[in-house]
C-alpha positions as CSV (number, residue, x, y, z in Angstrom):
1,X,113.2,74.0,100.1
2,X,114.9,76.3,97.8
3,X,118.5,77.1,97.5
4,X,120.5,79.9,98.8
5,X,120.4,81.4,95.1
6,X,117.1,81.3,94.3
7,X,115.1,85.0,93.9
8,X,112.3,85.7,96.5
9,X,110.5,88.0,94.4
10,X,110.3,91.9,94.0
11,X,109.2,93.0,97.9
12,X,106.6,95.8,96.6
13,X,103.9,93.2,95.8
14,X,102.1,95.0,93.0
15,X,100.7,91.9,91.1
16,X,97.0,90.8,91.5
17,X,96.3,88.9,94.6
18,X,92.8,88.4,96.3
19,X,92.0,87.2,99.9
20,X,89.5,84.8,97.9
21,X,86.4,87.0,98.8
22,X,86.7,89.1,95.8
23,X,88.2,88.7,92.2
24,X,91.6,90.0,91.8
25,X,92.0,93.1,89.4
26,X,93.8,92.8,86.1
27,X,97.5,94.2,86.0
28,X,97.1,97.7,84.8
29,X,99.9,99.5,83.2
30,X,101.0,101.8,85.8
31,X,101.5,98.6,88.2
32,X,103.0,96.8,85.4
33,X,105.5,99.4,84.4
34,X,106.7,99.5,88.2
35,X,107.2,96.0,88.5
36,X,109.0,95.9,85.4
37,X,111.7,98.1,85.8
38,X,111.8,97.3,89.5
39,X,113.1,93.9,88.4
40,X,115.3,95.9,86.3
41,X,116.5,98.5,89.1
42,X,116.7,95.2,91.6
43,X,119.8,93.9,89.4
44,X,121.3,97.5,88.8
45,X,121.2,98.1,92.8
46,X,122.0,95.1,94.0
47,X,125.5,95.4,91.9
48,X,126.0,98.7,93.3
49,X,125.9,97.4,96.9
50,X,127.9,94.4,95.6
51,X,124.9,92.4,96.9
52,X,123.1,89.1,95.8
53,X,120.1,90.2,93.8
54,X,118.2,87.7,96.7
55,X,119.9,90.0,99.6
56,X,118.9,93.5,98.2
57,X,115.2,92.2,97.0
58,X,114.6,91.2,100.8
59,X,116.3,94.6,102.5
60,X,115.1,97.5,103.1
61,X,116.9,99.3,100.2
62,X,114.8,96.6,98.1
63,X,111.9,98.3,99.7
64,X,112.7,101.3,98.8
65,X,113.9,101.0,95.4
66,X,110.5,99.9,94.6
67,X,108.4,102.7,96.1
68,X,110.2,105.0,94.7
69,X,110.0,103.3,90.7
70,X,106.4,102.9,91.7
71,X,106.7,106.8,92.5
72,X,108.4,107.5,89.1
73,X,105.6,105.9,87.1
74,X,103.1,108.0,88.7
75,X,104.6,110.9,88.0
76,X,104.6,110.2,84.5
77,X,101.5,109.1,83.7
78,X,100.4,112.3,85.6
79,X,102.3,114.5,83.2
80,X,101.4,112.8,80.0
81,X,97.3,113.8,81.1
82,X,98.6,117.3,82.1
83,X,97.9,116.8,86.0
84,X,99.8,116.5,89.1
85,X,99.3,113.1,91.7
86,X,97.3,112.9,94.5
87,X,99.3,110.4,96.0
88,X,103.1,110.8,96.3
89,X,105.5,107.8,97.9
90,X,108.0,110.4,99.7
91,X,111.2,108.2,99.1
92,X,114.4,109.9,98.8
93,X,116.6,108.8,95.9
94,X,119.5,108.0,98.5
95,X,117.5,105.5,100.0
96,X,118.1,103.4,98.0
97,X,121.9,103.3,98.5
98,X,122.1,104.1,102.1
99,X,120.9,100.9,103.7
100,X,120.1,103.2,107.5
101,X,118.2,105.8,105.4
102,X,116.8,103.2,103.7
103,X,115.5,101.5,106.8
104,X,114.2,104.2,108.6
105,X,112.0,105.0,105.3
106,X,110.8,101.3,105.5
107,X,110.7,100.5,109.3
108,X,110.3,103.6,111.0
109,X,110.6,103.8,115.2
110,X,108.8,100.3,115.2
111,X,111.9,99.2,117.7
112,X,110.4,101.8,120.4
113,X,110.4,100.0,123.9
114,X,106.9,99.4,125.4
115,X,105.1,101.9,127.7
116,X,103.6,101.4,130.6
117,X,99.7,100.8,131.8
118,X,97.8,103.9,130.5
119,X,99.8,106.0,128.8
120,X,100.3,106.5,125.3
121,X,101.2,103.8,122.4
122,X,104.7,104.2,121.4
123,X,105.6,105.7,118.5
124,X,105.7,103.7,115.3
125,X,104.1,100.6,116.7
126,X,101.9,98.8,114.7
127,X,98.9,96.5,115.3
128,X,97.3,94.6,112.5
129,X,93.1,94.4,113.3
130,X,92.5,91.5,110.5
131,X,95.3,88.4,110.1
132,X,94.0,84.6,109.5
133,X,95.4,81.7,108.8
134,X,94.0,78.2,108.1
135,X,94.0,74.7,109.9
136,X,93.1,72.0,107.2
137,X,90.6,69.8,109.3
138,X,87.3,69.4,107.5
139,X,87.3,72.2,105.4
140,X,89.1,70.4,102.7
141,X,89.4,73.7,100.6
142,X,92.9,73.6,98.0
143,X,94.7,76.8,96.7
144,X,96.5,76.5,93.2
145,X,99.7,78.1,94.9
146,X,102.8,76.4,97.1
147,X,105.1,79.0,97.1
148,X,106.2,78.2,100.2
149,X,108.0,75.2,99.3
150,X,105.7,72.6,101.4
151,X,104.1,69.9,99.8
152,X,100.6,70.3,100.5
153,X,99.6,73.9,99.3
154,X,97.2,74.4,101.7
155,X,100.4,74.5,104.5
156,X,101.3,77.8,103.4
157,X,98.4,79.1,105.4
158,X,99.3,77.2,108.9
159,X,99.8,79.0,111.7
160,X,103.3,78.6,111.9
161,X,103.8,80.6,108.7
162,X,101.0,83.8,109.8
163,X,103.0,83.8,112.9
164,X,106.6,84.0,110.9
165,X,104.8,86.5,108.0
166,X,103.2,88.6,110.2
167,X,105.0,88.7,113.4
168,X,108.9,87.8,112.9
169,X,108.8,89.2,108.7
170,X,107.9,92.8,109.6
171,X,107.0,95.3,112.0
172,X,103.4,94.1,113.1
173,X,103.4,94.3,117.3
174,X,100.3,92.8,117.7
175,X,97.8,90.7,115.6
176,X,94.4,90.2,115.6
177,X,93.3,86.5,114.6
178,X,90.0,87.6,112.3
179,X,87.3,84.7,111.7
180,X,86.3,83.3,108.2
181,X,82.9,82.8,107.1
182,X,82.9,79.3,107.5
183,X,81.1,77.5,109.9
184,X,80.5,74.1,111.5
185,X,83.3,71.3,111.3
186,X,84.6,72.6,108.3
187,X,85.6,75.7,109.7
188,X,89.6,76.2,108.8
189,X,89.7,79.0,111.5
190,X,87.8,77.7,114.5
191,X,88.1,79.6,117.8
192,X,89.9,76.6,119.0
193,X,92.4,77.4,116.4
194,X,92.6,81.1,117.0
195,X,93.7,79.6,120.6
196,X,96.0,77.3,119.3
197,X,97.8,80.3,116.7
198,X,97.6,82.8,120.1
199,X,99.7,80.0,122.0
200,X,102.5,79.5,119.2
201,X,103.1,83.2,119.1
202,X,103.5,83.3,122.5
203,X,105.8,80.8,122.9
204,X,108.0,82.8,120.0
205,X,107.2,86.4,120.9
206,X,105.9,86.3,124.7
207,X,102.4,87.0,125.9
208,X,100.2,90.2,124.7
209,X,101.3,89.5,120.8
210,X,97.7,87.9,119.7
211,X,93.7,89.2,120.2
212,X,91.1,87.0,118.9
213,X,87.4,87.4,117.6
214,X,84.5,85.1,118.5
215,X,82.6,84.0,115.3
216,X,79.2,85.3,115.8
217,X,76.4,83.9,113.1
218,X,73.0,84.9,114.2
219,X,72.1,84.0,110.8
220,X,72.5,80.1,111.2
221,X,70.1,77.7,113.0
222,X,68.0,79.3,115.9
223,X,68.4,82.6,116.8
224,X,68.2,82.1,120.8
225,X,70.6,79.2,120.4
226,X,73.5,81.6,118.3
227,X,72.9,84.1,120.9
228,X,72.9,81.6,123.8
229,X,76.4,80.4,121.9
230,X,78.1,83.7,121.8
231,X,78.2,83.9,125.7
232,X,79.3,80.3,125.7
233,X,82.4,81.7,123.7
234,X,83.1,84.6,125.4
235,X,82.8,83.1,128.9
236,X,85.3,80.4,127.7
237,X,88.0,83.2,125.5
238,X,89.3,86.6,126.1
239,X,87.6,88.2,123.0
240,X,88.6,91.3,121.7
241,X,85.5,91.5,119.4
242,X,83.0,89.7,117.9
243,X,83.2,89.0,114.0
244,X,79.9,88.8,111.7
245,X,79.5,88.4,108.0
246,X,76.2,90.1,107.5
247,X,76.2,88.2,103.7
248,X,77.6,85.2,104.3
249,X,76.2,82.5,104.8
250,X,72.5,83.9,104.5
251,X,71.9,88.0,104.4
252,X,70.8,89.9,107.1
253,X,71.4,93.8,108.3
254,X,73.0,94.9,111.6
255,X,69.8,97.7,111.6
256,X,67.0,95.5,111.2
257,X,64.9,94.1,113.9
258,X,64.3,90.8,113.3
259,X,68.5,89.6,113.7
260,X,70.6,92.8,114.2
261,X,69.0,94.1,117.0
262,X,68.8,90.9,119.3
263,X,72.5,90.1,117.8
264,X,73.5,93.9,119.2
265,X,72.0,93.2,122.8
266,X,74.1,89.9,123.1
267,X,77.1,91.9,122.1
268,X,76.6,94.4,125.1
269,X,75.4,91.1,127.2
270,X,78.9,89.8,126.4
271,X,80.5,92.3,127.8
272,X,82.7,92.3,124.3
273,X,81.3,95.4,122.9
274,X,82.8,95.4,119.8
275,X,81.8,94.4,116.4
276,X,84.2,93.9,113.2
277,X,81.6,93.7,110.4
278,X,83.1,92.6,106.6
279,X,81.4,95.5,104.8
280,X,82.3,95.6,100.6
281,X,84.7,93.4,98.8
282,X,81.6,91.2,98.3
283,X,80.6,91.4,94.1
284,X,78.3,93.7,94.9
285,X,76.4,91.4,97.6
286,X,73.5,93.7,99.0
287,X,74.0,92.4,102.4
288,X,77.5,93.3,102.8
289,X,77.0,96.9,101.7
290,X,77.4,99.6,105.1
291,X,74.0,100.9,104.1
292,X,73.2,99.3,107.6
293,X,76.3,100.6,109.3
294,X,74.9,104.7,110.4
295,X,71.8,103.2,111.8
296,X,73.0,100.5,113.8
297,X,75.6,102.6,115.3
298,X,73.4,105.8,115.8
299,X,71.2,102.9,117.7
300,X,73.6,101.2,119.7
301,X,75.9,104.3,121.1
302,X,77.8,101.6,123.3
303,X,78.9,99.7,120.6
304,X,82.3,100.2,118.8
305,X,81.9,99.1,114.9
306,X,84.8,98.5,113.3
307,X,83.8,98.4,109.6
308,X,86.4,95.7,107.2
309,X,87.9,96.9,104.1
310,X,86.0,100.3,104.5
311,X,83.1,99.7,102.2
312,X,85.3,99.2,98.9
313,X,85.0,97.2,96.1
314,X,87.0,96.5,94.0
315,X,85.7,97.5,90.4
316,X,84.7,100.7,91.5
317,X,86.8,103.9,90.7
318,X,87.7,105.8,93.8
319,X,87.6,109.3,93.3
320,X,86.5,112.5,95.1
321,X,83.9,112.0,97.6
322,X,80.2,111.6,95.6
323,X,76.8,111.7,97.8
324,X,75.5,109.0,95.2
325,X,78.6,107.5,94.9
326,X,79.8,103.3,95.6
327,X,82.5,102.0,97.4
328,X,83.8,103.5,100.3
329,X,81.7,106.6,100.0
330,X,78.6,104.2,100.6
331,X,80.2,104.1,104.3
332,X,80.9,107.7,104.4
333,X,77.5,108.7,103.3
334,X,75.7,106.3,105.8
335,X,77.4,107.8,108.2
336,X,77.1,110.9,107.6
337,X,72.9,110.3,107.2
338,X,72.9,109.0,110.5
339,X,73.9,111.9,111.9
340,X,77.3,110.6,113.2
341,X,80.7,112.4,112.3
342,X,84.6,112.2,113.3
343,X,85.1,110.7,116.6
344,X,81.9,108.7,117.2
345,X,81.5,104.7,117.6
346,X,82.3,103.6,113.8
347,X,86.1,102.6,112.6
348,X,87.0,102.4,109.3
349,X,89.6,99.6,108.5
350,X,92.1,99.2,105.9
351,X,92.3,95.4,105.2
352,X,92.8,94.4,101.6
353,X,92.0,98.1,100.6
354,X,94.8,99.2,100.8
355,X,96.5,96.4,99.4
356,X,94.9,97.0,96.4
357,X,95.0,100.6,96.5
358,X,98.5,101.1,97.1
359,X,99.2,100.4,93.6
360,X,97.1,103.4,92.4
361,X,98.2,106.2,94.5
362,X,95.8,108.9,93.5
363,X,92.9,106.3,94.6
364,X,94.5,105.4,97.7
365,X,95.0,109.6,98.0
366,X,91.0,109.8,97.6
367,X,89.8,106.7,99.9
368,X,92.2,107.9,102.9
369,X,91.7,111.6,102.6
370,X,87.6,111.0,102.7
371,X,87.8,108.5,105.6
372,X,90.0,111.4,107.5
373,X,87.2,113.7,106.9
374,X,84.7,111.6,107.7
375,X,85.9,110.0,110.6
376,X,88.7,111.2,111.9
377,X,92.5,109.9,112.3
378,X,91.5,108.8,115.5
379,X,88.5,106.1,113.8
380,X,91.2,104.7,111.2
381,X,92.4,101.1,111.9
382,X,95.9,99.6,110.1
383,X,94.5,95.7,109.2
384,X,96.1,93.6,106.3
385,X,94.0,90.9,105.7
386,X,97.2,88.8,105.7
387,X,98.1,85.6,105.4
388,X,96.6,86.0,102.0
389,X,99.2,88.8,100.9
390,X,102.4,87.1,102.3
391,X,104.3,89.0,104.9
392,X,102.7,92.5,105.2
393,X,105.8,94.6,105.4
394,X,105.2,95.9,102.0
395,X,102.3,97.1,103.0
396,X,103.3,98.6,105.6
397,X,106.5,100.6,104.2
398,X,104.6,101.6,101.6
399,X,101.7,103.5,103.9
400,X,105.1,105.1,106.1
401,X,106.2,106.4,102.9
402,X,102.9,107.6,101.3
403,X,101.5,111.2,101.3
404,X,98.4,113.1,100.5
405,X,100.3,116.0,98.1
406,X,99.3,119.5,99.2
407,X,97.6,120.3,96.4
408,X,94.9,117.3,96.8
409,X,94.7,118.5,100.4
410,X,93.8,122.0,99.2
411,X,91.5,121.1,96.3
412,X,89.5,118.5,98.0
413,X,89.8,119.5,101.8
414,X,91.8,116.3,102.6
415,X,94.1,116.4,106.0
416,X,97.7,115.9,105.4
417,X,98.9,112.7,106.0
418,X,101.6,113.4,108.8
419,X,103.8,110.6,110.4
420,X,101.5,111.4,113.7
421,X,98.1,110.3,112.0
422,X,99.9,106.9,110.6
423,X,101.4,106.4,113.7
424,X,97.3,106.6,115.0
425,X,96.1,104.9,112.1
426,X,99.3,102.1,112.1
427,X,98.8,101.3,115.7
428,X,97.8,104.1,118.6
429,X,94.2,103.8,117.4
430,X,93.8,100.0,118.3
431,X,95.8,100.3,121.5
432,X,93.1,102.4,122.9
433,X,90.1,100.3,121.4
434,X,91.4,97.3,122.8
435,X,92.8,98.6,125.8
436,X,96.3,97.1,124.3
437,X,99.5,97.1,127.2
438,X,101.6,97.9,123.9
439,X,104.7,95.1,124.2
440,X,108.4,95.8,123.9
441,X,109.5,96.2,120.3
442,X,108.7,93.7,117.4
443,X,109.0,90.0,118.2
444,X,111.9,88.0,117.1
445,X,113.7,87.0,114.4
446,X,112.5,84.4,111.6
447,X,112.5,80.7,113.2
448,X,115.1,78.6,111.6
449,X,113.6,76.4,109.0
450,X,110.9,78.5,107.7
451,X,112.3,80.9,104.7
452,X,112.0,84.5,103.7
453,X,110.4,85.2,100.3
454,X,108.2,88.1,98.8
455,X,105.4,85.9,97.5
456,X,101.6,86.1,98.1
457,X,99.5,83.3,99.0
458,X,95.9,84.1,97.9
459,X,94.3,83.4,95.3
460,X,95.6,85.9,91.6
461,X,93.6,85.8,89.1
462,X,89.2,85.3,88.2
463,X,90.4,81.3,87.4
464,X,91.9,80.7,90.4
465,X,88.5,82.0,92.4
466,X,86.3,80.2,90.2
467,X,88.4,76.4,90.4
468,X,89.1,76.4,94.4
469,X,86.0,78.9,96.1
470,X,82.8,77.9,93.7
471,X,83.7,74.4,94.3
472,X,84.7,74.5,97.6
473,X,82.7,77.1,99.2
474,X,79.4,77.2,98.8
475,X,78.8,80.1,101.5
476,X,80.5,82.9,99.2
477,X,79.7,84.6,96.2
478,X,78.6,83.6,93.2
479,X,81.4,84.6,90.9
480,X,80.5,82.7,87.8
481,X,77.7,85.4,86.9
């Protein structure tokens, strides 16, 4: 363990970091002026408030400090190409020397007490749709990092630590335990496990804190007997969803006849209607594009799709919506083909997109202002894809604080992003998929013996994907082309 002294990192992490399904962008300069003089602003600050540069850099005024640098830097690069941003982090230069102000920026009314059966989600709370951790087992898969100060890197992705990162280290309410795309022995997040991480955040945080996913894989072995298997798992959990990889391990469509549709009548059969579908984020894998997404859910009108990471990859430039356009607008536009608009049976989910996004504000302006117009505030899921990106509060702050700027909203016909729709992206929306009995507050404080830090966990540059995943992982892409 690490000393008392010892600095936990900037909290607004803007550095490359991948959940190991995709490679990790390069630092650009706009992220890597922000981090730079938010190191320098950390010291500056943390004088003023006659604080340890290790007390500011995990406080809220930390927090803010580096939104609004990150701000700053936008602004400027803006100017120097004669245009205004999209995206604007709406952070008060007081914030950062009033610690309440400061707080209310970064935590919001995520303290509101719980309601009761059937009526609304309080204000502020948040539920997090994608969270994983790993149980060693068979898998035998190593990570280059220990940042966490265990021995064996691959302990900084136990249970114990996505229950302290994601339930006790910020606001999160509720977490959903999202499957991998392993299977067999090896598998690191087994439904077993999910059970086993459900149980330890109860015994910290109470019942109600924890959904999981069955791991549905159609794709693997007979079809009657993966089928037969999903009702084996759902009569023996309390599923919230059913989880599918459409490109990993084989490649098949959610539309097609010979797998999706049989795979779509054992969801109903189930009785867990829902399916969270990885869709982009895949090196350009044809199977996890949401080409299929429109049709099957035009199809299947009883079925709730919740579509991961929206459809983006990274690589490709977000911008204004284009009909022949990649990324996210492959989602829109399949939607839109389908005949299905704002409202209807498709979610679109945030996990690792905005992660990545939130370091380019005018492309996190684009990618939330088309999935408003496309679906809805009320079809917009908060997920973080954590354990990969350390705790998630940053994440979190940072979408509280962010804005679509007026004249974005007027240009491109983007709604503006009011504290009600993040309070229905953040958390209202997923109380009423799941049917959510929203608990009281956040959960408790850190459990002694397991230490606050700033760092990331996953995977940060194309060398670390290509020494631990190609070797390890045979079932994900090929990154080495």
């Amino acid at each position: 363990m690490t000393s008392d002294d010892d600095d936990p990192g900037l909290p607004l992490k803007l550095w490359p970091c991948s959940n190991g399904e995709y490679l990790p962008a390069p630092l650009d300069d706009l992220r890597a002026e922000a981090l730079r003089r938010a190191g320098v602003e950390a010291d500056r600050h943390a004088r003023r408030h006659a604080w340890s540069r290790r007390r500011f850099l995990l406080s809220s005024a930390g927090m803010t400090a580096g939104l609004a640098t990150l701000q700053a830097c936008s602004e400027e690069r803006s100017r120097s190409r004669g245009t205004q941003p999209g995206g604007n982090y709406a952070v008060p230069p007081t914030a950062v020397t009033d610690p309440a102000e400061a707080t209310t920026i970064v935590h919001g009314d995520s303290t509101a007490v719980a309601t009761t059966a059937g009526s609304p989600a309080p204000a502020g709370i948040v539920v997090d749709v994608q969270t994983h951790f790993l149980e060693f087992g068979e898998w035998g898969g190593q990570f280059p990092q220990g940042l966490c100060g265990e021995a064996e890197p691959i302990d900084c992705f136990a249970a114990e630590y996505w229950r302290d990162l994601v339930l006790t280290q910020s606001d999160t309410a509720v977490a959903v335990i999202s499957a991998v795309p392993v299977v067999g022995a090896a598998d690191p997040l087994s439904i077993e496990a999910m059970e086993r991480g459900k149980a330890l955040a109860a015994q910290l945080c109470g019942d109600g804190r924890v959904l999981i996913q069955g791991h549905a894989v159609p794709d693997v072995g007979p079809l009657d007997a993966a089928l037969a298997s999903m009702a084996d798992v759902a009569g023996a959990h309390d599923l919230c969803a059913w989880k599918v990889y459409t490109h990993a391990p084989g490649g098949w469509a959610l539309d097609d006849e010979a797998i999706g549709a049989p795979f779509l009548q054992a969801v109903r059969d189930t009785g867990v209607p829902v399916v969270a579908v990885h869709k982009g984020l895949s090196g350009g894998n044809r199977f996890a594009s949401p080409v299929d997404i429109g049709p099957a859910a035009a199809a299947h009108p009883d079925v709730s799709f919740l579509v991961y990471h929206s459809g983006y990859e990274n690589g490709v430039t977000e911008d204004a919506y284009d009909p022949a356009g990649g990324g996210v607008d492959r989602l829109v536009r399949s939607v839109a083909e389908a005949g299905l608009g704002a409202g209807g049976n498709v979610y679109a989910e945030l996990g690792s997109t905005w992660r990545t996004l939130m370091g380019s504000p005018d492309e996190a302006a684009h990618v939330l202002g088309k999935l408003l117009v496309a679906f809805g505030p009320e079809r917009i899921l908060w997920g973080t894809d954590s354990i990969w990106y350390g705790s998630p509060q940053d994440q979190i702050a940072a979408f509280r604080a962010f804005e679509i700027s007026p004249e974005w909203q007027e240009r491109f016909g983007y709604p503006a992003l009011t504290p009600a729709v993040k309070d229905r992206i953040l958390g209202a929306n997923a109380v009423e998929l799941f049917g959510i009995e929203p608990p009281a507050g956040v959960c408790a404080p850190t459990p002694e013996g397991i230490r606050r830090s700033n760092a990331t966990y996953g995977p940060r540059s194309r060398r670390d994907i290509l020494e631990t995943f190609r070797r390890e992982h045979p079932w994900t892409v090929d990154w080495s082309r």
